[in-house]
N, C-alpha and C positions, 0 to 999 in steps of 0.2 A: 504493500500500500504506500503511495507517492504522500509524502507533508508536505513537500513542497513541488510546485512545477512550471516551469517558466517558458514559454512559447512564445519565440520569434522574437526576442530582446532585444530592438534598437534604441542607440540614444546616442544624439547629435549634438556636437556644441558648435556651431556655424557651421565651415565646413568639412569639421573633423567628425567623423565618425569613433568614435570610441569603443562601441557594440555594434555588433552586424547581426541579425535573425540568430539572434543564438537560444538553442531550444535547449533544455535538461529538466529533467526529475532528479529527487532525493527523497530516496523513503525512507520511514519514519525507522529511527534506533540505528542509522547509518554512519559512520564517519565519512563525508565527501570533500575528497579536498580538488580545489581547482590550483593550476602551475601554469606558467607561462612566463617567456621573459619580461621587462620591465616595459610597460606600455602596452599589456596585451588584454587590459579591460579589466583585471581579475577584482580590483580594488571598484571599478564603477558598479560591478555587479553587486557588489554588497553594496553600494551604496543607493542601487536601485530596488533592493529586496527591504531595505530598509527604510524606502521611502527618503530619502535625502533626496535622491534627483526623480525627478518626474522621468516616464521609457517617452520616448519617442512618437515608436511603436514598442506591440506586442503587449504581453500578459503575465502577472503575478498571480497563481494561487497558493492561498498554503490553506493548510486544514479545510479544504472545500470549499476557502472566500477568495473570491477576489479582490486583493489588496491591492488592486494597480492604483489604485485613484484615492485610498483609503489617506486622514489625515498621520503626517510624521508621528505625532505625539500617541497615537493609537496604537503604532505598532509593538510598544514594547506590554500592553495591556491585551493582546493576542497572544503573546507568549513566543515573542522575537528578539535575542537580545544578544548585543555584538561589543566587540573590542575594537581597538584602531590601532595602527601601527605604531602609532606614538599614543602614550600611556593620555588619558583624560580624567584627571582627577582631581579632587580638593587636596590638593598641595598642603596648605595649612590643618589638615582634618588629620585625626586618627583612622590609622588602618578600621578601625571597629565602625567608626562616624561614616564614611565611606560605603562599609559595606550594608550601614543601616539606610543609607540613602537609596540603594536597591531595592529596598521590600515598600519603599514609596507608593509604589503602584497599586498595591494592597491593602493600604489604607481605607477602613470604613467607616469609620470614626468623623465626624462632623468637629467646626472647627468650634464651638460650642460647646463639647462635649470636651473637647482638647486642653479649652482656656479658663475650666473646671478641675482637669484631670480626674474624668471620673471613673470608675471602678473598669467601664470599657476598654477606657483607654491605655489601665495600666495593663488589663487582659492582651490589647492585643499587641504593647511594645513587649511586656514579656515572650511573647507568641512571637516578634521578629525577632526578638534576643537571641532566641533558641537557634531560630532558622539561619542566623548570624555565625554563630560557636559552632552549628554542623558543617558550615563551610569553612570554618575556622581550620576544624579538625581536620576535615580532607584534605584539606589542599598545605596543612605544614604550617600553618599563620600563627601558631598560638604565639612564638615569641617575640612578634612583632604587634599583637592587637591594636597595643595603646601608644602605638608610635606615630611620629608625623611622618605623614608622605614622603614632604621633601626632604628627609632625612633618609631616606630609604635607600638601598642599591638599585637599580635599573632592573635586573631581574627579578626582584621583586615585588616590585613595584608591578611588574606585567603582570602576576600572577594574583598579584589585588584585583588588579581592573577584572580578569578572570572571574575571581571570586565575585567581585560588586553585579557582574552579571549572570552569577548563577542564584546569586540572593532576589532577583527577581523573578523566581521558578520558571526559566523557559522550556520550552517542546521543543526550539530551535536556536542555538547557538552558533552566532558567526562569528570566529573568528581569523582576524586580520593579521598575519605576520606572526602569529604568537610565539615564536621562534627567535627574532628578530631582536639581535642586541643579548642575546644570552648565549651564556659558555658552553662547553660542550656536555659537562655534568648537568647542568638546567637543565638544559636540551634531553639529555636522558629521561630526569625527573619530568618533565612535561608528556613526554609521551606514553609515563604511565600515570597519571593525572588525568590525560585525554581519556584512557580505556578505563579509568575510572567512572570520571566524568558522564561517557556514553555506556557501558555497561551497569555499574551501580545505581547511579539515579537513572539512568533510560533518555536522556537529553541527545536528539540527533545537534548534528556538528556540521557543518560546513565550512574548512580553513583552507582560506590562501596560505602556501608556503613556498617558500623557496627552499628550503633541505629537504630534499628528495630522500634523503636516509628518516627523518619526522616521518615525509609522505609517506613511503613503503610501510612503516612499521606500524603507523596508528590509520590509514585508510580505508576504504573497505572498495571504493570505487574513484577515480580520478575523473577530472575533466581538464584537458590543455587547451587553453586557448592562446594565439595569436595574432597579434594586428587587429584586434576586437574580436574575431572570428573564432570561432569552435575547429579545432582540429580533430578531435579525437574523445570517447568516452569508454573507458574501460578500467580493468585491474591497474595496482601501480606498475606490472610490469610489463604489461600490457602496452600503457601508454609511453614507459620509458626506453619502450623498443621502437616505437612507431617510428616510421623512416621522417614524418613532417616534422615530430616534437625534435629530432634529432636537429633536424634541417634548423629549426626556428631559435635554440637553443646555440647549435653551433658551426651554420653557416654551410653553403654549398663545400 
């Protein structure tokens, strides 16, 4: 069963073409990662699943809706939630303030009830407390909780933003680069984080990567794209034979 399925994805910025009809599914409890060299759309497509740029042409569904047209601020209340290549976060916050800012979305509480604090409202921060310290615990945070951001290491740091987007319980997580700027020990610790992440809680994954060693070991299916265009969809080894990805990677 497909969570998500994109048909015919174009998106123009004058007259650059950025995406060409590029069509894929991702079904649901999959890791999908999409590769391509630098300018080959991998970063517009998240930012087109995510609603940041309007398609062109073509079609978003996830979970049976069509979110082509759907507003930005919606999508993470679908249960869509992504990273970015450069970390986005309250710099001055505690790792813990950060990840409490995730569970936002989930708020039911009136602001009446808030500026009372009453017995609801202590219910349901205990209730994102919890769902806070489970991410906590997965992903290795505990010795960091109550630290600032900006004090943090870079790899670290990736792995908050991580965390701050599973603290809003998504069905569909993208992530951007999550590799990117980490050592090669991270880099290990990430890819079983990842098979945590999508086997234990059941969260499908969609990640641009460039270390095709990440791709191989945490994917389950590839997509390479070039020059906006879709070359190829299959296994990681599949596409890391394909004669185009070759070509497009490195050259006639």
């Amino acid at each position: 069963m497909s969570l998500l399925a994109a048909s015919k994805l174009s998106v123009h910025f004058g007259g650059v073409k950025a995406v060409q009809e590029v069509s894929f599914t991702v079904r649901e409890g999959e890791v999908f990662s999409i590769v391509g060299p630098n300018g080959a759309g991998k970063t517009t497509i998240f930012n087109l699943v995510s609603r940041i740029y309007d398609t062109t042409h073509g079609s978003i569904v996830f979970a049976g809706q069509d979110i082509t047209q759907i507003a930005t601020h919606k999508v993470a209340e679908l249960g869509i939630a992504r990273t970015f290549q450069n970390t986005e976060l309250f710099e001055r916050e505690t790792v813990l303030n950060n990840l409490l800012i995730g569970c936002h979305i989930h708020r039911k509480t009136s602001l009446l009830e808030e500026l009372f604090f009453l017995p609801s409202v202590k219910r349901q921060e205990l209730k994102f407390r919890e769902a806070v310290e489970d991410v906590i615990d997965l992903l290795d945070l505990q010795s960091y909780r109550d630290k600032i951001i900006g004090s943090l290491p870079y790899g670290v740091r990736k792995m908050v933003e991580i965390a701050r987007a599973l603290c809003t319980r998504p069905k569909l997580l993208l992530l951007d680069e999550p590799s990117s700027g980490l050592n090669p020990e991270e880099t290990e610790d990430l890819s079983f984080w990842l098979e945590d992440i999508n086997q234990d809680l059941g969260i499908t994954i969609i990640m641009v990567e460039h270390d095709m060693n990440l791709v191989s070991q945490a994917s389950h299916r590839v997509m390479a794209l070039a020059d906006g265009q879709l070359i190829t969809i299959g296994s990681p080894q599949e596409v890391q034979s394909h004669p185009q990805v070759l070509r497009a990677y490195l050259g006639d």
